[in-house]
N, C-alpha and C positions, 0 to 999 in steps of 0.2 A: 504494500500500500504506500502511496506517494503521499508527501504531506499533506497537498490539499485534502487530499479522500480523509486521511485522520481527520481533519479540522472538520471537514462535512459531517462524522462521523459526531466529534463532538459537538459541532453547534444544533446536530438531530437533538440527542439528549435532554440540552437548554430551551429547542425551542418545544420542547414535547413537556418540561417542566413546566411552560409557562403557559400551555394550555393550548397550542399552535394544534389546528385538526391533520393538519399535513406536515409534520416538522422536519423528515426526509426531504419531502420534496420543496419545500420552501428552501431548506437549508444550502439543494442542491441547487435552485433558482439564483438564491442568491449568488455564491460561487461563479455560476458560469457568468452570470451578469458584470461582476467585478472585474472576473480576469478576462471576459472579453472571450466567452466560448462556449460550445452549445451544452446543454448538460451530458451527452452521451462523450462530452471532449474531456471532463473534468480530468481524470488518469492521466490527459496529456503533458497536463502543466505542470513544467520542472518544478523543485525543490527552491530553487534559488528564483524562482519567480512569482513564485506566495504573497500577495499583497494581504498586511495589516491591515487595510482598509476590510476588509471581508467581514472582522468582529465588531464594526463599529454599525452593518449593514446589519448582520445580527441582533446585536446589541436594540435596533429599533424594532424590526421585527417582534423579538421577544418582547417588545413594550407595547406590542400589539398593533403597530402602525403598519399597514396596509403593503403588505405583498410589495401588488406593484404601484404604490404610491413611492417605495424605494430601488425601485427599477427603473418606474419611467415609464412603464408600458402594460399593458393591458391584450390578451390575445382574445378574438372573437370568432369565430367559426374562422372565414381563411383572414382574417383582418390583424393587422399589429396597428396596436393605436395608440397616442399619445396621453396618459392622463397623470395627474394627480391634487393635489388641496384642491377644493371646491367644484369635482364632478364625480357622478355615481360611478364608482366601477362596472363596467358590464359584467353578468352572471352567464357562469353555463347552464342556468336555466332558462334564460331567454332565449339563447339557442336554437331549442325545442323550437317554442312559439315563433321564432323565425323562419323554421324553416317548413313548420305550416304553413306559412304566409307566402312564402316563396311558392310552394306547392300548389296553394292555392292560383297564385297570380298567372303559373303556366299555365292551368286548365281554363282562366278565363277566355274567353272569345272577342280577346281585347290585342287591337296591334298593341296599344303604347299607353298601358296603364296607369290610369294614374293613382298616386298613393299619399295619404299620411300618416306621420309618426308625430305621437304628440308625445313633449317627454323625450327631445335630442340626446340629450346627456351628454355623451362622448360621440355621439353620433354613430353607435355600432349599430344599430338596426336601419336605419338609413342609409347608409352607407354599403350594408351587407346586400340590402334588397337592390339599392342599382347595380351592385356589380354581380350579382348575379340572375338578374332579371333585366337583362342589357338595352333593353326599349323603352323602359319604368322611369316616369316622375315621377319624383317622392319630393314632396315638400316635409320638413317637420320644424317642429315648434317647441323651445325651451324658451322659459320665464327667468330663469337665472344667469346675471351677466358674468358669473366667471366662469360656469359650465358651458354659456354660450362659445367662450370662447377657446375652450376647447373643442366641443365641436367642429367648429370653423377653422380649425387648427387641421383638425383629423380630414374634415370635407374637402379642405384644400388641397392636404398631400395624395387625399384617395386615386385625385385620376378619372372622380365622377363627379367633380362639382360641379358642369353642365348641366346633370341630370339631378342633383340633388340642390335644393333649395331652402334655405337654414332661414327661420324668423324668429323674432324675439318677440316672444307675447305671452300671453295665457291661455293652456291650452283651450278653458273653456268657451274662450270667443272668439277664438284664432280663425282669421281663412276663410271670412261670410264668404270671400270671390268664390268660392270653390264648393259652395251648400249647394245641395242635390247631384253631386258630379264627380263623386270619388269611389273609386271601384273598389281599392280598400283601403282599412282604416286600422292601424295598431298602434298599440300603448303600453309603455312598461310602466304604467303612471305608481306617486306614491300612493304604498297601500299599508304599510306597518302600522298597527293598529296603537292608540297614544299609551294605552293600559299596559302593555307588554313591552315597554321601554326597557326595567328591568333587565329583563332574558335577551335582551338583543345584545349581541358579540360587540367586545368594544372597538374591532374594526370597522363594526357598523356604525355605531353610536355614536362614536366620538370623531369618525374620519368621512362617513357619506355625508355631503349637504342635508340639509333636514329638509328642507322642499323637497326631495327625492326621497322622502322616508315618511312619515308621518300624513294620517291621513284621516284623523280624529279616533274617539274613541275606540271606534269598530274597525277602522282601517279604511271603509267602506266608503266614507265621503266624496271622493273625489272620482271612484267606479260610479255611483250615483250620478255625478254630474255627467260622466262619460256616456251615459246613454244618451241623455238629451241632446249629446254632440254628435253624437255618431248618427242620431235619426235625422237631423239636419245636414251635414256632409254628405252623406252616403247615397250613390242612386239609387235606385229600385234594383234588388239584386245584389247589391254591393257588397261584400264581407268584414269581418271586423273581427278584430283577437285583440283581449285583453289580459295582462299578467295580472297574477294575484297571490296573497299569502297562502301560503301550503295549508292552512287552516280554513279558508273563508269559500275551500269550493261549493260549500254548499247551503251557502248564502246567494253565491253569485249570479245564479240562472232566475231569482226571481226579480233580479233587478230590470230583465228584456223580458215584458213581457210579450203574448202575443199579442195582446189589444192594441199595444202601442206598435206595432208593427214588425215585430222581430220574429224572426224561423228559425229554426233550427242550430237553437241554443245547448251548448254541449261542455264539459269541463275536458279538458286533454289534462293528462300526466308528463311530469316529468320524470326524468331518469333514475328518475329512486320510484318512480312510480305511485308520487303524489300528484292530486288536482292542483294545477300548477297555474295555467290560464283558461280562460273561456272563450270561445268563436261563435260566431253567430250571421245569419244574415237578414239584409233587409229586404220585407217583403217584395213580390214581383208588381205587384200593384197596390194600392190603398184600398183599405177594404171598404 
């Protein structure tokens, strides 16, 4: 074993003391980060070329500051993005819901779809959807100006900021140009409910913007609002995925009902195989 692999070896231990769910792999994250190499490279790296810098990378880590807020970067399906202070980390739970949406958007009967994202963040879900739905406008919509500009950061290097369209507003009144005319509609909006502060991890707590976390009591409030938005954006037909707490799937399907126009309202799982987000579309005509 080469020094670095020891020191991986020990900073696992410390960051597994400190309550790290992955402290392997963070520990090995870190490492390749510092010396500049992918993690299946770590073994490469000589003895005399060990940077002290590594424990001081640790060292935050184990104080629970955010991954890759001490990276620099964030990985989202095939995306490497820019983030850290004041924007949400993308989740591989979103993922999932992305790649619904994607799915979704090939079988529509649409040359050149259009979309939004309310809830930019970092802009991985907008960003994921032009580049792999290569004809797709995606407009999306964050309210916070320091996450804006990460966003606008990420939208710029993607290579699709043509096709993607970053605004600064609130999702709930964003985009009248655009009411009745959007084929689809996604959200990773806040949903962490205000009562369960406590339990949340303090990489969450203490390092996500709270705009992007809290969503009153239930979590629920701002899923509420997203209906009334989605029934005005959305054509006849149009589809919609919302993310939500692993807790609240089954709350979530009575918020679209069908009187107000919604079909086939459905909870999907994530990879652990909890209700994760919910989809839905809007009716083919007004009844």
């Amino acid at each position: 074993m080469n020094l670095l692999l020891d020191e991986v070896a020990r900073a696992t231990l410390r960051l597994a003391d400190a309550g790290i769910a992955s402290p392997r792999t963070d520990a090995e994250e870190l490492a390749a980060f510092v010396h500049g190499v992918r993690r299946g490279e770590l073994h490469t790296v000589a003895d005399t070329d060990f940077d002290a810098r590594y424990w001081e990378c640790v060292a935050r880590r184990e104080a629970r500051e955010p991954l890759q807020h001490i990276t620099g970067r964030a990985y989202f399906r095939y995306l490497e993005l820019r983030v850290g202070p004041g924007v949400f980390v993308p989740r591989p739970e979103t993922e999932i819901m992305v790649d619904w949406a994607i799915e979704t958007l090939r079988a529509m009967d649409v040359a050149d779809p259009l979309v939004v994202d309310l809830g930019a963040g970092s802009g991985a879900i907008a960003i994921s959807i032009a580049q792999e739905v290569p004809r797709s406008r995606v407009h999306t919509v964050e309210i916070d100006p320091t996450a804006l500009e990460w966003a606008r950061r990420n939208i710029d290097a993607s290579g699709h900021a043509d096709r993607v369209t970053l605004h600064h507003g609130d999702m709930r009144t964003a985009l009248p140009e655009l009411n009745g005319g959007v084929d689809l509609l996604i959200s990773n909006p806040p949903y962490v409910p205000t009562r369960e502060a406590d339990a949340i991890p303090p990489e969450v707590r203490n390092f996500d913007p709270a705009p992007a976390l809290w969503s009153g009591e239930d979590g629920l409030d701002m899923i509420r609002d997203l209906e009334a938005v989605g029934r005005r954006l959305l054509r006849p037909g149009g589809a919609m995925a919302v993310e939500h707490h692993d807790g609240q799937g089954i709350d979530i399907p009575w918020l679209f009902p069908e009187d107000k126009g919604w079909r086939d309202v459905l909870n999907r799982k994530d990879l652990a195989r909890r209700d994760r987000f919910v989809v839905m579309r809007r009716a083919d005509h007004e009844d």
